[in-house]
C-alpha positions in Angstrom: 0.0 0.0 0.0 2.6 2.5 0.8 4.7 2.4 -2.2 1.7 4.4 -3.6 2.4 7.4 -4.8 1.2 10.3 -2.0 -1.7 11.3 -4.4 -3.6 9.4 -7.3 -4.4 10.3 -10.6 -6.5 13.8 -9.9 -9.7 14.1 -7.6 -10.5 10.7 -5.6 -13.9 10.8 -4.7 -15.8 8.3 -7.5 -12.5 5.7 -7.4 -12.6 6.0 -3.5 -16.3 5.5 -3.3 -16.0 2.6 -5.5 -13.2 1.3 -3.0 -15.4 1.5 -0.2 -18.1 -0.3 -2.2 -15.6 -3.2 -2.8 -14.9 -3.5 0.4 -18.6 -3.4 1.6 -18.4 -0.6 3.7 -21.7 0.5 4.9 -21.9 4.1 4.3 -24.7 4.7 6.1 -23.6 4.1 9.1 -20.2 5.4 8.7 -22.2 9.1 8.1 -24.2 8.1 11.2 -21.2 7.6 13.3 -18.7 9.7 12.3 -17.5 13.5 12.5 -14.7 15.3 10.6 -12.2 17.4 12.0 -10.7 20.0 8.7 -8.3 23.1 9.4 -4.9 24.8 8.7 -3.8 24.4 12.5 -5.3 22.4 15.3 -6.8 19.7 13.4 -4.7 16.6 15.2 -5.1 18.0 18.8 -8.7 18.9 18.6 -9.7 15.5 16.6 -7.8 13.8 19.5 -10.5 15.3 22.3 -13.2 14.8 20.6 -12.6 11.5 20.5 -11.0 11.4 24.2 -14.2 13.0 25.5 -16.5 10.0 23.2 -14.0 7.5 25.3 -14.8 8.7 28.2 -18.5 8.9 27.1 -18.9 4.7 26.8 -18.7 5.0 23.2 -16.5 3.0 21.3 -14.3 5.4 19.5 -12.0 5.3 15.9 -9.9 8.2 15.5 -8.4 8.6 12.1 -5.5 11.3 12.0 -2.4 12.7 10.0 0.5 12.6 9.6 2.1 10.3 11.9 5.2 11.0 13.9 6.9 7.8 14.2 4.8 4.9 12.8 1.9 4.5 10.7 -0.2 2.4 13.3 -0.6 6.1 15.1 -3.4 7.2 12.8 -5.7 4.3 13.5 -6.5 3.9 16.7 -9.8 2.4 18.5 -10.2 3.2 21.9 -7.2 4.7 22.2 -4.9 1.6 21.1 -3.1 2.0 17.9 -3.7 -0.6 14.9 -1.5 -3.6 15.7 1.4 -5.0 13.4 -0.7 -8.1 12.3 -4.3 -6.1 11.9 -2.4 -3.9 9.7 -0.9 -6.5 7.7 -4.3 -8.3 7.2 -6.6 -5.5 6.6 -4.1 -4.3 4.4 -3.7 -7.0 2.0 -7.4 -6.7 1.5 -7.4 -3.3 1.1 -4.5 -4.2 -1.7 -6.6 -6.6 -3.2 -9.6 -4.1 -3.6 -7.7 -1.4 -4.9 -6.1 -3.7 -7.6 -9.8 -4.7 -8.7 -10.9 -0.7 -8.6 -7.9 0.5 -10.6 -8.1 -2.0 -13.6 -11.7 -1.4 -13.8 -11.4 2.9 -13.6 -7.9 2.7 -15.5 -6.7 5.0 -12.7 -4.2 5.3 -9.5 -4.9 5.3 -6.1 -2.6 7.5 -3.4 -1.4 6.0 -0.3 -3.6 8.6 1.8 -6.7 7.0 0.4 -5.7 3.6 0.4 -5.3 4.7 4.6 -8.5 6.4 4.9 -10.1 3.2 3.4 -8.2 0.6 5.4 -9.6 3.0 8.5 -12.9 2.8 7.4 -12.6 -1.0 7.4 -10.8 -1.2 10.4 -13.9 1.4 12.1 -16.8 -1.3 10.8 -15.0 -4.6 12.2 -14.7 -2.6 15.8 -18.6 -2.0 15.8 -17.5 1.3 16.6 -19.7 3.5 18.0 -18.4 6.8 17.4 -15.5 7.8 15.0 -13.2 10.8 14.5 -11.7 11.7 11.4 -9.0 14.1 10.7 -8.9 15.4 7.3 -5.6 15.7 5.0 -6.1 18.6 3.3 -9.0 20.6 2.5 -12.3 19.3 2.5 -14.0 19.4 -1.0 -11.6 16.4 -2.3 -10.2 15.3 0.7 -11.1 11.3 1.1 -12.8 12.5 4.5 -15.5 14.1 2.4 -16.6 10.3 1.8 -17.7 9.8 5.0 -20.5 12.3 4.7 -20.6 13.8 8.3 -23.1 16.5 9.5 -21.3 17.5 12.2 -17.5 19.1 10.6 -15.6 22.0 11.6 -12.8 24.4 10.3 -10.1 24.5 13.7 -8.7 27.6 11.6 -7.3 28.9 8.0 -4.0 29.8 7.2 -2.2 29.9 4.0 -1.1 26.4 3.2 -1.0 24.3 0.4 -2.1 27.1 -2.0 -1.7 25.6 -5.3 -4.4 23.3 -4.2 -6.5 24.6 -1.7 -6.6 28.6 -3.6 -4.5 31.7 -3.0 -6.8 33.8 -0.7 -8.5 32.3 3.4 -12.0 32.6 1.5 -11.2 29.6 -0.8 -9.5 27.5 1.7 -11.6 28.1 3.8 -14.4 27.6 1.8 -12.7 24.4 0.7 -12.5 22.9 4.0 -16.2 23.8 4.6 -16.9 21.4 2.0 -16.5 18.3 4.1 -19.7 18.8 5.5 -22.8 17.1 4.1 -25.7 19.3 3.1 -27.9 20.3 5.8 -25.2 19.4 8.4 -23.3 22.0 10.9 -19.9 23.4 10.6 -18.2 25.1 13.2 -15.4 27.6 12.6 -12.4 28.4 14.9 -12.1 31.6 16.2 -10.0 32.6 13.9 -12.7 32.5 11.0 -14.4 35.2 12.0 -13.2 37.5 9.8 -14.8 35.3 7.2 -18.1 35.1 8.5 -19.6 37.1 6.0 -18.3 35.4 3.2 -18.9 31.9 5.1 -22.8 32.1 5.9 -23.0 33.1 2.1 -21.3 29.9 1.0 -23.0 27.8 3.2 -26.8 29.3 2.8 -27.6 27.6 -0.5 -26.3 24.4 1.4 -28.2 24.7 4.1 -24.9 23.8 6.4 -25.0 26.5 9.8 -22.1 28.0 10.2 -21.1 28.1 14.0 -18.3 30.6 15.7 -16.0 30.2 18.5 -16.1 33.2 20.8 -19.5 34.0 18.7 -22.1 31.2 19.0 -19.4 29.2 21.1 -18.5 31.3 24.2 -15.6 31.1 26.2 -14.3 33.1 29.3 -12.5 33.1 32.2 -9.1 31.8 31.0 -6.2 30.6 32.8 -3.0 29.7 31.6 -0.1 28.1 33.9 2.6 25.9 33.4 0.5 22.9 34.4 -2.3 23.5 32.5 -5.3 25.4 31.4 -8.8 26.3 32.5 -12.0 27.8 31.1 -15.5 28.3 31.3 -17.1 27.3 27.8 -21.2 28.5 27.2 -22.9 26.2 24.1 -26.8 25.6 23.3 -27.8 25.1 26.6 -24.8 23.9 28.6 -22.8 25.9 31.0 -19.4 24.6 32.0 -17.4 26.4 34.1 -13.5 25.3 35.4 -13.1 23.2 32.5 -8.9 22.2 32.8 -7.5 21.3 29.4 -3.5 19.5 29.9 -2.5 20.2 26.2 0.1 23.0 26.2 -0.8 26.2 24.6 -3.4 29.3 24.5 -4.3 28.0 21.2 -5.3 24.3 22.5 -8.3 26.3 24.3 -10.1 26.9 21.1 -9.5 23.6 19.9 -11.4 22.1 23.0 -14.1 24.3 22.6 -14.5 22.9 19.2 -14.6 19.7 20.1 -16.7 20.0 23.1 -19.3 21.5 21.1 -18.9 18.9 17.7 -20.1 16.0 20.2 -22.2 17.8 21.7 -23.9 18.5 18.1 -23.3 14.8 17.0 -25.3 13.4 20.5 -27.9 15.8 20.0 -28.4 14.6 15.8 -28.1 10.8 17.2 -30.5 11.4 19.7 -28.9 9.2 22.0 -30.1 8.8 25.1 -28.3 11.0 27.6 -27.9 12.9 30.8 -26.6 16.0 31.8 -24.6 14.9 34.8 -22.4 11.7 32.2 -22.1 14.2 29.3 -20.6 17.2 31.5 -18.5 14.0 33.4 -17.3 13.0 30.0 -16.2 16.4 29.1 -14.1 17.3 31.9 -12.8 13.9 31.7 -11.9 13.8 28.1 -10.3 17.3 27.7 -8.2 17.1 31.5 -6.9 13.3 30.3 -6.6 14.1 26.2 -2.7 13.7 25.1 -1.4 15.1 21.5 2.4 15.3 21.0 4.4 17.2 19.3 2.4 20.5 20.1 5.0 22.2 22.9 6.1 19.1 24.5 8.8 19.2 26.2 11.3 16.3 25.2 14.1 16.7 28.3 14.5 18.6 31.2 18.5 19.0 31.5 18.7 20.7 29.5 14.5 22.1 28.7 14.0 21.1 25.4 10.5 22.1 23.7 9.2 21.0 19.9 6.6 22.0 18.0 5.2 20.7 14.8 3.5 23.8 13.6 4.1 24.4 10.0 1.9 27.3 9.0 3.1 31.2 10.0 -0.1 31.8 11.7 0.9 28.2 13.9 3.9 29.1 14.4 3.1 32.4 15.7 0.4 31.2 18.2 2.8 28.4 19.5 5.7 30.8 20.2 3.6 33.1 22.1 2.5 30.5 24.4 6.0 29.0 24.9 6.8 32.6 26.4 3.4 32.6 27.8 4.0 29.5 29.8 8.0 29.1 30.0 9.1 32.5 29.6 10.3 34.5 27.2 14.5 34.6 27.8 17.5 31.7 27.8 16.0 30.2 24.6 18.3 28.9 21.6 16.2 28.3 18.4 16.7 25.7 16.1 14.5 26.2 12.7 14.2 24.8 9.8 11.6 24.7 7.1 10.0 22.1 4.1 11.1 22.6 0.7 8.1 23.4 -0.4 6.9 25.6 2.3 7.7 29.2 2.2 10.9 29.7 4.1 10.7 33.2 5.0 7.5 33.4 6.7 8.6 30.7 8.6 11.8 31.6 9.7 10.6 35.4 9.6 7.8 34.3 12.1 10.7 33.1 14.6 14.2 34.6 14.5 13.2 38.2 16.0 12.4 36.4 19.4 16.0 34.9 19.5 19.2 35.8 19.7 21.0 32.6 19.3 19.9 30.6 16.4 20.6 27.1 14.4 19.5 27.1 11.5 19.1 23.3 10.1 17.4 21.0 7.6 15.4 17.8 8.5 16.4 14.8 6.6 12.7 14.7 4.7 12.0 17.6 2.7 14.4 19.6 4.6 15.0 22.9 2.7 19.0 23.5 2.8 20.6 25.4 6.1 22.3 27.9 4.5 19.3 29.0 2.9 17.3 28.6 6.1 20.7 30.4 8.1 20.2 33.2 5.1 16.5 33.9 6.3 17.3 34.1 10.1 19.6 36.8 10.0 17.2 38.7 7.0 15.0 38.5 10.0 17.0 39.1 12.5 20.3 40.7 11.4 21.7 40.9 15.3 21.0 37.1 16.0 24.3 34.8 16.3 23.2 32.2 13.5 24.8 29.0 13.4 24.4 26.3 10.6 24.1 22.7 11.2 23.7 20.9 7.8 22.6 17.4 9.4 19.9 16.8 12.5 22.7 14.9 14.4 24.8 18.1 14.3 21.7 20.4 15.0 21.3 18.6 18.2 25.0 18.2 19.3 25.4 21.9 18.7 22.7 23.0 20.2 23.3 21.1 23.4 26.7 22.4 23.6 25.2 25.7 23.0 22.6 25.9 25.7 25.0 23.8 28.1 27.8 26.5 27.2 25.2 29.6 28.0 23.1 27.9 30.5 20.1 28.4 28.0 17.0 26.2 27.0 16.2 25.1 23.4 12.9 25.3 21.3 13.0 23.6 17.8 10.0 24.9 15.6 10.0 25.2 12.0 7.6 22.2 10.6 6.8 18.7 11.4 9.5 16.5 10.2 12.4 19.3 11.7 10.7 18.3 15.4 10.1 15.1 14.9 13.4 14.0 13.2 14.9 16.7 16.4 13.4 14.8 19.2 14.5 11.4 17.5 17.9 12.0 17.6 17.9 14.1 20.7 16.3 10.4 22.0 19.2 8.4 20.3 17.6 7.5 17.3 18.2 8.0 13.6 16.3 10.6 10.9 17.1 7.8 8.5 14.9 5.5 10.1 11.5 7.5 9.8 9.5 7.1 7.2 6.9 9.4 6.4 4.4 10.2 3.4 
């Protein structure tokens, strides 16, 4: 399955619904169980407590995410528990087998990320689950995720990313990701899509979809932000929860919650399942206080403090760094940055370098764009920054180490994805070699 190529021959949706078909997935249901988490930034974390706070519910809960960090079993996960080795291998030989028969019937290619949606799908029905989350890749309106045909969706936020596909301006990707929802169904926006509101109940009327607001429709107050943790009172239909405590890291992670609090609060309420105030508000605080997401701020060592973040948008990136002063403080800090080929290096680094002063400037083993050029941006950024090049993750780490040892200082590594995670894998005594990603 994964020496697929990333994407298959042009839009997905008829060979994909034929995929399903072959593999009788009941479609039906899947709609009936299922919500969709789409977004520029907060998709992963806020798909996790959905599904965390359906856990804690009773329900027997799928959770369908990308990309993974380490290993692909991370993006199927039932209850919490990743897809073993030898359910992987199984399901995925039929999965195989099913996309052979589709693609010599249609003439056409399949990409790996559908072949995984699919294999989640299947993996979902054979669970009798109950309740299932899924993330989408990118966008909405072609996005395998629009297959499962979920009425409750939402838009975590919009940022500029993955343009060529997605559209040049926040009004078509954001109406892009708006298109995972079914007709008639609910989407609810992050708070920052508020901008867009105008534009966004226009787009949505002819669909019938209602367009819901964080901080609007969904109202939050009362924040608290520490170093262990968050609280919040969140207002919603006719709910009223006050002191909720949220563990995920970050100012940001607040809207997040309050997105998914109120998607399963909207997908109970469709199902009509039999409930009671007391177990849904239990569930809640449950869910959100015990939810985990890693990669988002976590801090990888203590001696010396070492923090990544995965963010790879500007807007992201921004919103992370102000809640790693936020929470650890704004001085001591050595930067290590990098940024995707295909992403746009400026922004990125622009978005970083003027809040340090010491700075390694790197590339990850996948996509990595070259140091130099990444080293070049830093001190376009910031011209007074000592900026230090490390052309391999193995030196990053050693030099940074030696760095914040030398200067008694901290490190954050932010940049994109495969920079943190390929970071933390060395730092941990592994190899950037070894990861495989798609």
């Amino acid at each position: 399955m994964f020496d697929l190529p990333k994407y298959g021959d042009g839009v997905c949706l008829a060979r994909l619904a034929a995929l399903l078909e072959v593999l009788d997935i009941d479609r039906a249901r899947l709609q009936r169980v299922s919500v969709v988490v789409t977004g520029s930034n907060g998709k992963g974390s806020t798909a996790a407590m959905c599904a965390r706070i359906g856990r804690a519910y009773g329900l027997r809960t799928g959770l369908f995410t990308s990309p993974h960090l380490v290993r692909f079993n991370e993006r199927i996960q039932v209850n919490g528990a990743e897809l073993d080795d030898e359910a992987f291998v199984r399901l995925q030989r039929r999965t195989e087998a099913a996309i052979a028969e589709v693609s010599k019937r249609l003439g056409q290619q399949f990409g790996a990320f559908e072949a995984l949606f699919a294999l989640a799908c299947l993996h979902f029905q054979e669970c009798r689950c109950d309740f299932a989350v899924f993330e989408a890749g990118i966008g909405g309106r072609y996005d395998p995720v629009r297959l499962v045909g979920a009425r409750e969706t939402c838009v975590t936020s919009v940022d500029y990313e993955h343009v060529e596909l997605l559209g040049h301006t926040l009004e078509l990707i954001a109406s892009d990701k708006s298109d995972a929802c079914a007709a008639g169904g609910t989407i609810i926006y992050g708070e920052n899509c508020r901008a867009l509101r105008p534009h966004l109940a226009e787009y949505n009327r002819w669909r019938g979809c209602t367009p819901l607001f964080v901080r609007d429709d969904i109202r939050i107050d009362n924040e608290v932000t520490t170093s262990s943790g968050q609280r919040f009172d969140l207002k919603f239909g006719g709910h009223n929860f006050r002191g909720l405590e949220l563990n995920l890291p970050g100012a940001f992670q607040i809207n997040n919650a309050s997105i998914a609090v109120a998607l399963i609060l909207l997908w109970l309420q469709h199902e009509q399942a039999p409930t009671s105030a007391d177990q849904i508000e239990a569930a809640i605080r449950a869910g959100l206080r015990e939810a985990r997401w890693p990669g988002r701020l976590e801090v990888i060592s203590q001696d010396p403090l070492t923090v990544i973040d995965v963010g790879h948008t500007p807007d992201g990136i921004r919103q992370s760094l102000s809640s790693l002063t936020a929470i650890h403080g704004a001085d001591g800090w050595i930067l290590v940055t990098g940024a995707s080929r295909d992403k746009k290096a400026d922004e990125i680094v622009g978005a970083l370098a003027p809040a340090f002063d010491t700075i390694v400037a790197t590339a990850a083993q996948h996509k990595g764009a070259d140091a130099n050029s990444i080293a070049a941006a830093a001190r376009r950024a910031n011209p007074k920054a000592d900026v230090h090049v490390a052309a391999t993750m193995p030196e990053a780490v050693r030099l940074s180490r030696e760095q914040a040892a030398a200067q008694r200082r901290r490190i954050y590594v932010a940049g994109g994805l495969f920079l943190a995670i390929e970071y933390a894998t060395v730092a941990r005594g592994g190899r950037a070699e070894d990861l495989d990603f798609f």
